[in-house]
N, C-alpha and C positions, 0 to 999 in steps of 0.2 A: 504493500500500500504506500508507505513512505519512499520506497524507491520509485514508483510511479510518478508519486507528485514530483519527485525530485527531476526526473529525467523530463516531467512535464515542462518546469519550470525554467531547467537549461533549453529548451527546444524556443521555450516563450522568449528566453533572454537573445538565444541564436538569431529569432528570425527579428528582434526587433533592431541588434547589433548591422542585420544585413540591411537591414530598411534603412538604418542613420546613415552608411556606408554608403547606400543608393544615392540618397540623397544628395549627401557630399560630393558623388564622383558631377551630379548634375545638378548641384551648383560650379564648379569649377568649368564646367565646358559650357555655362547658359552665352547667351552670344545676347547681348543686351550694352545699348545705347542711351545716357544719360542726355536727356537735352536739355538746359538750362540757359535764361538770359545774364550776364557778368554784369553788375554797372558800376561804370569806373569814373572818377570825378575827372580826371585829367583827359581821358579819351578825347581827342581830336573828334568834331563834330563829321570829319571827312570819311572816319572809321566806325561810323554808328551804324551796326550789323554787320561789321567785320566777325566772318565765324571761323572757328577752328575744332576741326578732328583733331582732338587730344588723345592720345593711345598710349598705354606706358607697361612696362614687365610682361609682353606676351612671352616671352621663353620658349617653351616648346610650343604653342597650339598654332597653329594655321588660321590668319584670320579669315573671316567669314566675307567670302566676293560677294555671294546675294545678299550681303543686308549694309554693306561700306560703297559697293558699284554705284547703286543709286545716288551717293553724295555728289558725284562728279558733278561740277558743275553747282552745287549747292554749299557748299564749303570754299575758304577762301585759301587756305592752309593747312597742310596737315603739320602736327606736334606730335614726336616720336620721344619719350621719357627714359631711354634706357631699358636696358634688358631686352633689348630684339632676341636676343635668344640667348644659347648657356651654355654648360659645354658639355660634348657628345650630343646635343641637338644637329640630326642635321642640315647644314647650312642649304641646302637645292628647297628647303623651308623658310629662309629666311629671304632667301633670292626670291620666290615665290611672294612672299610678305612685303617685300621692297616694291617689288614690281607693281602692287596690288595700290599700296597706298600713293604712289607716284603717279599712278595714272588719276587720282582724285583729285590731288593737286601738290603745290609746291608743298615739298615734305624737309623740314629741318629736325634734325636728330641728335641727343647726346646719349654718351654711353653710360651704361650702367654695370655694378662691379660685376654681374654675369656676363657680360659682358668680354669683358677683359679676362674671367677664365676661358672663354674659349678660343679659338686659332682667331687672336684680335685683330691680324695682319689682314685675313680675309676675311674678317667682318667688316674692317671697312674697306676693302674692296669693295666686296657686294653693293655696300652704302653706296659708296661714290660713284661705281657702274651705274649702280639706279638712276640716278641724277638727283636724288636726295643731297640736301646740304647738312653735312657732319658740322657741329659747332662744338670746338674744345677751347673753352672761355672765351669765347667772342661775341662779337656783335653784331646785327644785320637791321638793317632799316626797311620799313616795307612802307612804299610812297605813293600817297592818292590826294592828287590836285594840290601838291606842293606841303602838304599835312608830312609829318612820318609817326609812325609806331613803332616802337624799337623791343626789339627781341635779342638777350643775352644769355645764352646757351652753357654752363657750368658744365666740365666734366669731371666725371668723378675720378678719385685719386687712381692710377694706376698699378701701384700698389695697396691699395684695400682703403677703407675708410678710415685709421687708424694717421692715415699718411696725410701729414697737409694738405689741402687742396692747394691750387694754381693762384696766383696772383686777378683780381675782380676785374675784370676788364671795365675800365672805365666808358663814358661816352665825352668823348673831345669835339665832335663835330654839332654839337647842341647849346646855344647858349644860354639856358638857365634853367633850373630842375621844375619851374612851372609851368614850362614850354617842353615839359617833358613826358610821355608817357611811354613805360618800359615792363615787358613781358620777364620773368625770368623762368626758364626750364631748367630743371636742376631733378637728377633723379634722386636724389636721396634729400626728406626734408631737413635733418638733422644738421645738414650743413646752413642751417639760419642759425642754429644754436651756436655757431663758433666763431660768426658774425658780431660787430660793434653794430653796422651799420647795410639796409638793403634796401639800397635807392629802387626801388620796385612799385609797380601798383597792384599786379598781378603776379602771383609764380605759380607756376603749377609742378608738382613734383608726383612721385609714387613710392614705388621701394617696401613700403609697409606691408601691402598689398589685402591694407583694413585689420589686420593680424590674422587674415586666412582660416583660421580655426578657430572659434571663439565660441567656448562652452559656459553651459549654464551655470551659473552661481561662481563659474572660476572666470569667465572675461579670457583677454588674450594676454600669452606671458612673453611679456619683452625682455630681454637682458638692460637695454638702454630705460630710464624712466622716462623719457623723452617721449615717445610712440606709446606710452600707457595715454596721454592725453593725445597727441597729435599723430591718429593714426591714420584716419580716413575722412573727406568731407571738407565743408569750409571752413576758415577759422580768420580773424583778424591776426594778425603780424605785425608790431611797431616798426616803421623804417629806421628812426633811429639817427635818421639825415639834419636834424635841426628842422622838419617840417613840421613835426608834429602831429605828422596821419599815419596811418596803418594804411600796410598793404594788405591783399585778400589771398590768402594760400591755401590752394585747393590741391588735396592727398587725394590721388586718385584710387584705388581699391585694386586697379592693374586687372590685368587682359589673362594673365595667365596663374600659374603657380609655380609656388618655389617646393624642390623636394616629393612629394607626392602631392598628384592630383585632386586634392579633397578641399571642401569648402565647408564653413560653418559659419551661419550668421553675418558673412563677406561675401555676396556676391562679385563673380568678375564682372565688370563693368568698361566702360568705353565713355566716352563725353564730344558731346557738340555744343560748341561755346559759343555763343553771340555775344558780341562786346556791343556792350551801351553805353551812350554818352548819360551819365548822370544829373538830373535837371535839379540837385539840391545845391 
C-alpha cells in the first residue's frame, strides 16, 4: 500500500518535473518582439520615429526570417548587443544571422564576451563580409536634414570583464552636450557601474539575459549584486555630466541562452524602438 502511494507520488513528481522542463525549453526558443515608443528630451525633432531592431545575446539560435523579413523597410536601423554567437556554435549560423539582419537594414554591432571565446578573427569576418558596421568604442552619426543622432558603440574587454575597458570615445565634432543626442550600445550593463560619468540619453545593453532562470520564492542568483536590481527592462541612469538628467537604460532579456537552453520567468525577447521627441 505504502509502496504504491510512494511510486504514485515519484510518477506525480516525474511528470510534473517534465512539464516545468517543457516549458522552459519553450520559453527559451519563443520568437517574440517587444515594440515600444522611447521618449527622449534631447531627440532632434528631424528623428521623431527614428526606429531600431534592437537584438542582443542570440548565441546559438537562428533568428526567425518570417517574423524580422517583414521589418525591411519598416525599421531604420538594426542594433546588434553582443553575443552573435559563442563558441562551438556554428559560424554558417551566424553568417546566416548576418545576412538576415542586413538585408532589414543598416546593422551596427558590438561584441560581447561570447563572443571573443569563439574563433573572434572570423566572427568579425563574417561581420564585416555582411556589410554590418563593427563599433569597438567609436562613434557614428546618422544624418537627417542637417539634424545628427549619434550612436557610441562600447566593446567589451577582450580579455573578460575583469579587464579595463577601452578608453570613452569622446564626441569632438559636436559643439555642446545640448545640441546633443547620443545612443550608447554597450553589451554588458555593468560597465555604467565603473563609470564617473555617461554622457548618454539612451543605452541599451543585455548580457543578463533577465537572469534566465528565475525560481519561485528564490529570484535569480547573481554572483555581481549589481544585476540583482539591474537585470532586465527600463530603468533611469544619472549621466553624471554636470546636466543633471538621467539617461534611460534599457536591459534587454536577449535573443538566446547562455549554457543550457531553458527559461524561467525571462522570456527571450527582441525590441522595436521608436525614438520620440519628448514634448515636456
Amino acid at each position: 500500500m505504502v509502496s504504491t502511494w510512494a511510486w504514485g507520488m515519484a510518477l506525480v513528481i516525474l511528470l510534473i518535473a517534465a512539464a516545468v522542463v517543457i516549458i522552459m525549453v519553450i520559453n527559451a526558443f519563443r520568437n517574440r518582439i517587444i515594440t515600444e515608443e522611447i521618449m527622449l528630451d534631447s531627440l532632434p525633432e528631424e528623428f521623431d520615429g527614428f526606429r531600431i531592431l534592437f537584438i542582443t545575446d542570440i548565441h546559438r539560435r537562428r533568428l526567425p526570417s518570417a517574423l524580422l523579413t517583414p521589418l525591411k523597410g519598416g525599421v531604420d536601423v538594426v542594433f546588434l548587443g553582443g553575443d552573435l554567437t559563442e563558441k562551438d556554435s556554428p559560424l554558417n549560423r551566424l553568417v546566416d544571422n548576418m545576412t538576415l539582419v542586413t538585408s532589414i537594414a543598416s546593422t551596427y554591432v558590438v561584441h560581447g564576451n561570447h563572443d571573443y571565446r569563439a574563433n573572434i578573427s572570423r566572427v568579425d569576418e563574417i561581420i564585416q563580409d555582411s556589410g554590418a558596421k563593427l563599433l569597438m568604442d567609436e562613434n557614428v552619426a546618422f544624418e537627417r536634414e542637417g539634424a545628427k543622432l549619434w550612436l557610441t558603440g562600447i566593446d567589451f574587454p577582450k580579455n573578460g570583464g575583469k579587464t579595463p575597458y577601452g578608453p570613452f570615445p569622446q564626441l569632438t565634432t559636436t559643439p555642446s552636450a545640448e545640441d546633443t543626442c547620443r545612443i550608447i550600445l554597450v553589451h554588458d550593463p555593468l560597465w555604467l557601474s565603473k563609470r564617473q560619468s555617461v554622457p548618454a540619453d539612451l543605452i541599451l545593453a543585455g548580457h543578463t539575459h533577465g537572469g534566465q532562470v528565475i525560481l519561485p520564492f528564490v529570484g535569480q542568483r547573481h554572483v555581481e549584486h549589481f544585476y540583482h536590481k539591474y537585470d532586465a527592462g527600463k530603468f533611469s541612469w544619472p549621466r553624471g555630466d554636470g546636466s543633471a538628467k538621467n539617461a534611460l537604460l534599457l536591459i534587454s532579456r536577449g535573443f538566446g541562452t547562455a549554457h543550457l537552453p531553458l527559461r524561467w520567468g525571462s522570456p527571450a525577447e527582441m525590441h522595436v524602438l521608436t525614438l520620440r521627441k519628448s514634448t515636456q
